[in-house]
FIKOLZA-1660 file (N, C-alpha, C; in steps of 0.1 Angstrom, whole numbers, plus 5000, padded with zeros to 4 digits):
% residues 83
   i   px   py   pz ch aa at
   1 5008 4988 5000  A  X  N
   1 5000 5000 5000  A  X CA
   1 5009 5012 5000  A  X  C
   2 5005 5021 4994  A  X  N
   2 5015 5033 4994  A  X CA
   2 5012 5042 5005  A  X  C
   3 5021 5052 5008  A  X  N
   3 5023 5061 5022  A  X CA
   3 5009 5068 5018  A  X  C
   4 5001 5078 5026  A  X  N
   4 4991 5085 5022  A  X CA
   4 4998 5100 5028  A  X  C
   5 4996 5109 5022  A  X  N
   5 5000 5120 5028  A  X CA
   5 4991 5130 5027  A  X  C
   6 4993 5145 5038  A  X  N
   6 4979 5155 5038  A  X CA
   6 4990 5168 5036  A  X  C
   7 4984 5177 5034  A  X  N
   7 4992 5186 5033  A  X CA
   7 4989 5195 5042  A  X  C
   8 5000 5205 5046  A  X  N
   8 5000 5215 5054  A  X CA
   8 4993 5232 5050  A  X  C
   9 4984 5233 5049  A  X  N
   9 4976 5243 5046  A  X CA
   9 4980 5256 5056  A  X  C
  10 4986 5267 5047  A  X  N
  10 4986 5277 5056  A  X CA
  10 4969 5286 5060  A  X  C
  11 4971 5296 5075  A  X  N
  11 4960 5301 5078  A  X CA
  11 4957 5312 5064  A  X  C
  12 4945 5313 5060  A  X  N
  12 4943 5323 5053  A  X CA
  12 4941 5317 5035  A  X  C
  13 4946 5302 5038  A  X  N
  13 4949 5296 5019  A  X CA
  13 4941 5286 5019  A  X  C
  14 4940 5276 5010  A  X  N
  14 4933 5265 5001  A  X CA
  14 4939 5261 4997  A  X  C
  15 4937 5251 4992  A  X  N
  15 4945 5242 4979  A  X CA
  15 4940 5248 4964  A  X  C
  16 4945 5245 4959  A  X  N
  16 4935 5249 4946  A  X CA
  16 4930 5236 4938  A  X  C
  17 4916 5235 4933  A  X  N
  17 4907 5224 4928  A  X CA
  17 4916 5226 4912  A  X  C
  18 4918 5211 4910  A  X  N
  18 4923 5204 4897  A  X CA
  18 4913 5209 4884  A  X  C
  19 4920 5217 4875  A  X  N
  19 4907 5219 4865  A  X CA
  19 4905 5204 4856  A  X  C
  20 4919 5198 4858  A  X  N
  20 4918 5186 4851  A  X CA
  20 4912 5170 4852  A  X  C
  21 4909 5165 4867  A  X  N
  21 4908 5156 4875  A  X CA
  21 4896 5159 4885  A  X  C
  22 4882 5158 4883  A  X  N
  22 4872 5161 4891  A  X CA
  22 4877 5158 4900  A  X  C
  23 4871 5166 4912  A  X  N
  23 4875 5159 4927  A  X CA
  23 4884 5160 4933  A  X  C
  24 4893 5167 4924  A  X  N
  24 4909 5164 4930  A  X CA
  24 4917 5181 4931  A  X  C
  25 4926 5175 4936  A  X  N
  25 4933 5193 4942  A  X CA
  25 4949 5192 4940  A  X  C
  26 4950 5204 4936  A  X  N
  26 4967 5202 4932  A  X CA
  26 4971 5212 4946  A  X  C
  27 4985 5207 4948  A  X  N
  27 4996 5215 4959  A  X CA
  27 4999 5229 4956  A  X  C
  28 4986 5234 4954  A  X  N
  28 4989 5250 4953  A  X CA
  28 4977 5258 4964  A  X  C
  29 4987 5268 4968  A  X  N
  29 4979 5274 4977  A  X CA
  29 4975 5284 4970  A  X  C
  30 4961 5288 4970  A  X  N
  30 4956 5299 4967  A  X CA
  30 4951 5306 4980  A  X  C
  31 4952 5322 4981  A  X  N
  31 4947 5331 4990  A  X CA
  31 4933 5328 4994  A  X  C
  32 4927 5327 5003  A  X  N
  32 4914 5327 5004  A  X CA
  32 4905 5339 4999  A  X  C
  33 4911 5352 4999  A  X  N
  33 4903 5363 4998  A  X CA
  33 4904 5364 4982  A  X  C
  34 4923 5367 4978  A  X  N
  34 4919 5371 4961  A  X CA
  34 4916 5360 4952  A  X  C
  35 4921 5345 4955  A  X  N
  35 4923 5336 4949  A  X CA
  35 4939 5337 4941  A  X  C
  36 4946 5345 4946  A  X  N
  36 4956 5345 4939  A  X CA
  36 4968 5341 4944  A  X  C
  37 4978 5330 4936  A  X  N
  37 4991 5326 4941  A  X CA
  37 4993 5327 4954  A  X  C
  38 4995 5315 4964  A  X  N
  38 5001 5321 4977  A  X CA
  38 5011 5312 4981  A  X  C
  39 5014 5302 4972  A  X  N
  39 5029 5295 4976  A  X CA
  39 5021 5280 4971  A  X  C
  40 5034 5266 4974  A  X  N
  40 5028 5258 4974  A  X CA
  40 5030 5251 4984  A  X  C
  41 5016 5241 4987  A  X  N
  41 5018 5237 4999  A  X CA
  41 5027 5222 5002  A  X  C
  42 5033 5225 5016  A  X  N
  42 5038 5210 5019  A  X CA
  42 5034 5200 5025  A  X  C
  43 5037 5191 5022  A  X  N
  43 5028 5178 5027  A  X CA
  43 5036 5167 5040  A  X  C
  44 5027 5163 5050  A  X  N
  44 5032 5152 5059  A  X CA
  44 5028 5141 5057  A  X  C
  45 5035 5129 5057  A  X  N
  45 5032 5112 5060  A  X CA
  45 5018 5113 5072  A  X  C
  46 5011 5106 5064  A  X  N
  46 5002 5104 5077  A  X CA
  46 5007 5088 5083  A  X  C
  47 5006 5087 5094  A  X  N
  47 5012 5079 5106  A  X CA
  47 5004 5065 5106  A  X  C
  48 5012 5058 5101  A  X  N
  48 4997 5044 5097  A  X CA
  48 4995 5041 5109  A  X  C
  49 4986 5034 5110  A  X  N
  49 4976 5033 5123  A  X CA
  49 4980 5019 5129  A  X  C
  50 4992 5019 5133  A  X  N
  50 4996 5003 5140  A  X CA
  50 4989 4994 5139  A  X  C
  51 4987 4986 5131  A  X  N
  51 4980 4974 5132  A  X CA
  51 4963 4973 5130  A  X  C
  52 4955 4987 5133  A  X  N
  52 4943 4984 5130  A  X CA
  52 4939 4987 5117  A  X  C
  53 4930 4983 5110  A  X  N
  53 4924 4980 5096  A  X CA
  53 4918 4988 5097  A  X  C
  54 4920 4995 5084  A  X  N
  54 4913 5005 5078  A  X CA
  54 4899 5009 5073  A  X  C
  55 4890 5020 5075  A  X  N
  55 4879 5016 5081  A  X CA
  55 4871 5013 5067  A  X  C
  56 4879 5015 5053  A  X  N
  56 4872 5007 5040  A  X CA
  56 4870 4997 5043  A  X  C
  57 4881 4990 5044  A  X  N
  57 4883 4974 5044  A  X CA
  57 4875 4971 5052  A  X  C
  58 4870 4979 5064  A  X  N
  58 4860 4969 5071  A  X CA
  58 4846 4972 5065  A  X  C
  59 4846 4982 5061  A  X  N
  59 4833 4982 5054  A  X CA
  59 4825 4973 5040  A  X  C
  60 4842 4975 5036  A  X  N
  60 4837 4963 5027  A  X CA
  60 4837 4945 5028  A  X  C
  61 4845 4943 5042  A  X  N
  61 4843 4930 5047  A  X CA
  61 4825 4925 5049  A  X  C
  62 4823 4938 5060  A  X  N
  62 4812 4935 5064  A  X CA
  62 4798 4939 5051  A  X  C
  63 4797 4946 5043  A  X  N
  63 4794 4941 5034  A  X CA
  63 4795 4931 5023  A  X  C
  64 4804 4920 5022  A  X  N
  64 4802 4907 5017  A  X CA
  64 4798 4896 5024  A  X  C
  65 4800 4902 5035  A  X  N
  65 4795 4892 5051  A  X CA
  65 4784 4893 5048  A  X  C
  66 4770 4904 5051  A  X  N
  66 4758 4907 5048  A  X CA
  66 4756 4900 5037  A  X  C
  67 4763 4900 5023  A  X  N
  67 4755 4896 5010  A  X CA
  67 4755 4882 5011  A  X  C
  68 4770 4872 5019  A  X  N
  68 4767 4859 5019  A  X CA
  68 4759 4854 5024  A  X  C
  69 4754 4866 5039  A  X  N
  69 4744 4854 5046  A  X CA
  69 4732 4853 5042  A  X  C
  70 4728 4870 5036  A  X  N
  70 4716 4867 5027  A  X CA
  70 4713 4859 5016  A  X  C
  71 4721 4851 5008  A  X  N
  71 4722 4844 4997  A  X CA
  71 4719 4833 5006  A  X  C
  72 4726 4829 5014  A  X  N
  72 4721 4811 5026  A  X CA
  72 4709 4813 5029  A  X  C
  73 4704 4827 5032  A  X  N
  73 4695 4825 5040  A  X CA
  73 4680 4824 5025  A  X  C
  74 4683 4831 5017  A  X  N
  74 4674 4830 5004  A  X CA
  74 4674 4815 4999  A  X  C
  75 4684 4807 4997  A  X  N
  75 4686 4796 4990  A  X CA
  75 4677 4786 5001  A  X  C
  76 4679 4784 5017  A  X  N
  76 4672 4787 5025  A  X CA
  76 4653 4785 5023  A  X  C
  77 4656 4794 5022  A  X  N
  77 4638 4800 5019  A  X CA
  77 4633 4790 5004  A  X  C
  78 4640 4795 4998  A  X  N
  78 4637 4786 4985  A  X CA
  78 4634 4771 4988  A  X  C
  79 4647 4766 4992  A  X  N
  79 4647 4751 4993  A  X CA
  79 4631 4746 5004  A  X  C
  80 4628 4754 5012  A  X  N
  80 4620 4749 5021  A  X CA
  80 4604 4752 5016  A  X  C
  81 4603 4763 5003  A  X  N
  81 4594 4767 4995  A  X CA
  81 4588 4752 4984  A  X  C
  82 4599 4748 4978  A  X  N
  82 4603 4737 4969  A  X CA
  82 4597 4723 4973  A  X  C
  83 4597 4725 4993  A  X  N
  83 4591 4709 4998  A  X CA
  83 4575 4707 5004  A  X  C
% end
């Protein structure tokens, strides 16, 4: 997995939004007031989280958890429909 990093935002700036990549923001600071040039920003390693799982992965665990037991429990229903 690669490092994730955040950047250091000065008081008073923004990032500036990507005209190229919805959603996304390049390492430039823009002024909050004029919108104009205010440096670029620098970025920190964020600190991985010793050992606990990340809260996607549990989200997506526990949603395939949910979809298998509903499938048993359908197949379930069916089979006992069928006798």
């Amino acid at each position: 997995m690669r490092d994730k990093y955040e950047p250091i935002i000065k008081d008073g700036t923004h990032l500036a939004e990507s005209h190229k990549t919805e959603g996304a923001y390049r390492g430039i600071l823009l002024d909050d007031e004029t919108n104009q040039l205010a440096g670029q920003a620098e970025w920190k390693r964020v600190k991985k989280n010793n050992g606990n799982i990340d809260a996607d992965i549990c989200t997506i665990a526990l949603a395939v958890t949910i979809s298998v037991v509903m499938t048993l429990i359908m197949v379930r229903i069916i089979h006992a429909i069928k006798k």
